[in-house]
KEMAR-895185 format. One line per 3 residues: number of its first residue (from 1); for each residue x, y negated, z negated of C-alpha. Coordinates in steps of 0.2 Angstrom, whole numbers, plus 5000, padded with zeros to 4 digits. Example, Ala and Ser with C-alpha at 12.3 -4.5 7.8 and 13.67 -1.06 7.14 Angstrom:
BEGIN
1) 5062:5022:4961  5068:5005:4964
***
This chain:
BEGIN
1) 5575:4579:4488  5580:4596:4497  5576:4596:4517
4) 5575:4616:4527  5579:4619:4543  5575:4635:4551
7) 5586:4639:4565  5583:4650:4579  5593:4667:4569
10) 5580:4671:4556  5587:4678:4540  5595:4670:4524
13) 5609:4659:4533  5595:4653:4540  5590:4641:4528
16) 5600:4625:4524  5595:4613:4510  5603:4596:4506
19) 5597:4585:4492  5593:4567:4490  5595:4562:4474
22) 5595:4544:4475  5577:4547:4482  5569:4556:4470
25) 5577:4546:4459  5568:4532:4465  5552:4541:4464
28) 5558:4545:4446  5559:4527:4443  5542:4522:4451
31) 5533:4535:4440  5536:4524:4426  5522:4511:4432
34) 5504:4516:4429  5501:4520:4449  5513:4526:4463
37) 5509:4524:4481  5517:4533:4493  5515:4527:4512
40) 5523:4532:4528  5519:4539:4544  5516:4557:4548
43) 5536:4566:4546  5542:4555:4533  5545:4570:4519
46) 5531:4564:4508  5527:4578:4502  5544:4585:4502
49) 5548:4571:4493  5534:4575:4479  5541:4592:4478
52) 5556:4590:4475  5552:4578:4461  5540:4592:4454
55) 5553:4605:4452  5565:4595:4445  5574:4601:4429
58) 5566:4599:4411  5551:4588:4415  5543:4585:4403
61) 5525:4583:4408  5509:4591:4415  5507:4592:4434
64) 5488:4594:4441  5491:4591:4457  5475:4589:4476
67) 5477:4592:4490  5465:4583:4502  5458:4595:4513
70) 5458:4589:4532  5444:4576:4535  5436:4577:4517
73) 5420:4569:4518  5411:4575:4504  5415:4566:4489
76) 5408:4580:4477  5419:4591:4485  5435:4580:4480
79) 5431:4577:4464  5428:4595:4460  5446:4595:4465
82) 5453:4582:4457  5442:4591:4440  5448:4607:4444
85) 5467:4601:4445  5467:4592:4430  5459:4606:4419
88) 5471:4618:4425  5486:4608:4420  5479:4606:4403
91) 5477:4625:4402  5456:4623:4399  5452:4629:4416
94) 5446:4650:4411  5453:4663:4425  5441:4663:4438
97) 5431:4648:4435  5424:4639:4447  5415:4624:4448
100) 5400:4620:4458  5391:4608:4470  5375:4602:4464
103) 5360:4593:4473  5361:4580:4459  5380:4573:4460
106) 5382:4559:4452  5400:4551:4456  5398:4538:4441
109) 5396:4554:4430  5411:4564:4436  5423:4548:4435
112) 5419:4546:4416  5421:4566:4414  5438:4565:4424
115) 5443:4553:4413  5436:4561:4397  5445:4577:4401
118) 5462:4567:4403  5461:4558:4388  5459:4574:4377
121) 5475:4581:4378  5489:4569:4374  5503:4576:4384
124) 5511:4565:4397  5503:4570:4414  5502:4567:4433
127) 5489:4566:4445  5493:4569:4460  5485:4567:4478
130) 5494:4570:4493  5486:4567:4508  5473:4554:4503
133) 5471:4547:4519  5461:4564:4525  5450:4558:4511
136) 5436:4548:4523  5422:4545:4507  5421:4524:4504
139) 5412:4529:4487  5426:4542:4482  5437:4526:4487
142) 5427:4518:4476  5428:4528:4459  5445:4531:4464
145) 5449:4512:4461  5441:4512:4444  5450:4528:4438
148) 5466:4523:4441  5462:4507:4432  5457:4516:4418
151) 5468:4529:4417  5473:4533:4398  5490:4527:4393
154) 5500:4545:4394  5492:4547:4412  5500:4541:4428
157) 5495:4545:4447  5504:4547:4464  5497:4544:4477
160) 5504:4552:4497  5496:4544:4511  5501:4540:4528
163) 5492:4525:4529  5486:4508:4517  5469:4517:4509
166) 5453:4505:4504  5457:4506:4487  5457:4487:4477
169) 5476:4489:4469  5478:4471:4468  5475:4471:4447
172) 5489:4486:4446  5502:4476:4457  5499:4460:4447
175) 5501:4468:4431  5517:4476:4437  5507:4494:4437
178) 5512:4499:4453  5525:4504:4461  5526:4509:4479
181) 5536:4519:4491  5537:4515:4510  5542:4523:4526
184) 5561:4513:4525  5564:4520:4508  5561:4538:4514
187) 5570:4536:4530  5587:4545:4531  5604:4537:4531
190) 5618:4540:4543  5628:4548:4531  5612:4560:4527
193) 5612:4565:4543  5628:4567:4545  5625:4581:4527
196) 5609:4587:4536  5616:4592:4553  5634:4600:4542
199) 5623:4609:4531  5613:4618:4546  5630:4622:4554
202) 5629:4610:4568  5646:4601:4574  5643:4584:4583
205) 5657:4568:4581  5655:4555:4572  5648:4546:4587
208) 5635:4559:4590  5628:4558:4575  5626:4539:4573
211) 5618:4540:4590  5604:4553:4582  5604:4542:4567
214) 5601:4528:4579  5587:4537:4590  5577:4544:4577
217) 5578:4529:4564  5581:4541:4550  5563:4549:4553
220) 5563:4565:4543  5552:4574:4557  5564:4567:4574
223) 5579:4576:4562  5574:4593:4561  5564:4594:4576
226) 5582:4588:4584  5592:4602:4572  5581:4616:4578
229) 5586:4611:4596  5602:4607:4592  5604:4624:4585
232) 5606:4633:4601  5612:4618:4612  5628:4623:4622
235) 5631:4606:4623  5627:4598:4607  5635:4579:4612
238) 5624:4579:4629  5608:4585:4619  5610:4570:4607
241) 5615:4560:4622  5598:4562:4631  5587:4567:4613
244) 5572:4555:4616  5552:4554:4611  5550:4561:4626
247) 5559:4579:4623  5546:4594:4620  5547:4596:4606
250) 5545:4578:4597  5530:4576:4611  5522:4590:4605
253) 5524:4585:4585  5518:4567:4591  5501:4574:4600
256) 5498:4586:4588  5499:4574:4572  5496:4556:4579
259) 5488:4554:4597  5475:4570:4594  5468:4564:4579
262) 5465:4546:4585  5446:4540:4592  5447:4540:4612
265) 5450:4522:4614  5463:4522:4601  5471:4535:4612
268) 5467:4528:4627  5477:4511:4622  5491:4522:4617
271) 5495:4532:4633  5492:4515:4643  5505:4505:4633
274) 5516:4520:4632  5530:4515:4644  5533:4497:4634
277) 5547:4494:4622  5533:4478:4615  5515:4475:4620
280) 5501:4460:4613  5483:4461:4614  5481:4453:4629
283) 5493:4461:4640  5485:4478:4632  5468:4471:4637
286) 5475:4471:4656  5484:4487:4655  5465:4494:4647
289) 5453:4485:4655  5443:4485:4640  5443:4469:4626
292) 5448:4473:4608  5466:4478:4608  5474:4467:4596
295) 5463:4475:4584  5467:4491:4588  5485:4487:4588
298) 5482:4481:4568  5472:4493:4566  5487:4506:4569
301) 5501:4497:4560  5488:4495:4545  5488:4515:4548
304) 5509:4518:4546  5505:4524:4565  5521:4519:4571
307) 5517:4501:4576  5526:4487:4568  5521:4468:4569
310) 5536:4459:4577  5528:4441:4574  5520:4433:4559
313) 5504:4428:4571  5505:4445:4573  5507:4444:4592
316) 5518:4455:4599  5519:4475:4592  5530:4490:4599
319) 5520:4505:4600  5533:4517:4605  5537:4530:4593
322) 5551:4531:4580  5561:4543:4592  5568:4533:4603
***
């Protein structure tokens, strides 16, 4: 995988790549099932991920690759994407084409067309969809299921998401057709961190970076928000030192990509139990005043939103963010 940093001195030294490829190997690995998922919260390097996989040497395979546009609602216009992608890779698609909307969409219809069109050409190929969960349709959920159920055998899909989507997987996993990729496989190791911060020029002891290892959790997004701040620190040990969920500009990534797009008692919940290392429904109902918070809670670690169950009940969840 190669992860950029763009420091403050634009220019070419400005860009510093390290790869990880003991993780796209793994990705390698996991497109040998039928199916891979990709989940993890917003920063994780899912999509980094996917394209450094995608520009890897040699492969040997068509790509048609969607992505979901913000809040797609309208299943006719995903499917014209997903129709569209495919018969680009396969070299059918004329220059300039562009398929239509109709008043008569039938989502049964364009399923078996997708599928059709896949199955004419026998070269290996991989669809992929990266951000699904903008994708808001439970029909589209619906044909999605049977697609990839059906998918001819020189197909495979990959699927970039930052949350567990309604789609009925359960006969891919138990054939051994799925393979799936989660937020502590993408995470960074100390000793990546230790390449990322070297290969963007910064100096901090082998303390320091264990501590920022430590604080961020190997969080892609908490890395490189800390480099570019790092970058033109005077005192690089005392940034990591104090480098917390609360600095600017880990703050403003968090509200832009998390808190904003959550309904108003979602984010009302959130800045409420803010302050607390672990929180429970009840305790969340009392610092609310409203009923319902244990579902909410669920709600969010079903979402990859950066709460974890700590109890089997489920009855006690942490809701502060991976930067700590």
């Amino acid at each position: 995988m190669v992860f950029s940093v763009n420091t403050r001195n634009p220019g070419p030294a400005a860009l510093r790549l390290i790869e990880r490829g003991e993780l796209v190997a793994s990705l390698d690995r996991a497109t040998e099932a039928k199916v891979s998922l990709i989940s993890a919260p917003a920063g994780s390097g899912k999509t980094s991920l996917l394209r450094a996989w995608a520009d890897g040497p040699g492969q040997p395979y068509r790509l048609a690759v969607v992505q979901v546009r913000r809040d797609q609602q309208d299943a006719q216009q995903f499917w014209l994407a997903v129709l569209t992608a495919i018969r680009q890779a396969s070299g059918t698609r004329a220059e300039g084409e562009q398929l239509a909307a109709t008043p008569d969409f039938n989502e049964a219809a364009i399923g078996e067309r997708v599928l059709s069109e896949l199955a004419a050409h026998r070269d290996r190929t991989f669809l992929v969809i990266d951000d699904l969960h903008e994708l808001t349709s439970p029909e589209a959920f619906m044909q999605l299921t049977r697609l990839l159920e059906k998918l001819p055998q020189h197909v495979h899909a990959i699927l970039a998401t930052r949350r567990d989507l309604p789609l009925r997987l359960h006969k891919l996993r138990l054939a051994g057709e799925l393979a799936e990729i989660r937020a502590a496989d993408l995470r960074f190791t100390e000793r990546e961190t230790r390449q990322f911060l070297e290969a963007s020029g910064i100096a901090v002891s082998e303390a320091g970076v264990a501590r920022l290892h430590q604080r961020t959790e190997g969080w892609a997004a908490g890395l490189r928000l800390a480099a570019m701040s790092l970058a033109s620190s005077p005192d690089p040990e005392r940034f990591v030192a104090e480098f917390s969920g609360s600095s600017r500009t880990v703050a403003e990534y968090l509200l832009a990509e998390m808190l904003e797009c959550q309904p108003p008692e979602v984010q009302h919940l959130l800045l409420r139990t803010s302050l607390l290392d672990r929180v429970n429904g009840e305790l969340a109902d009392l610092l609310t005043g409203h009923p319902g918070s244990e579902r909410i809670l669920l709600d969010l670690e079903d979402a990859n939103a950066f709460v974890v169950s700590l109890d089997p009940a489920p009855d006690v969840v942490p809701v502060s963010p991976p930067v700590r």
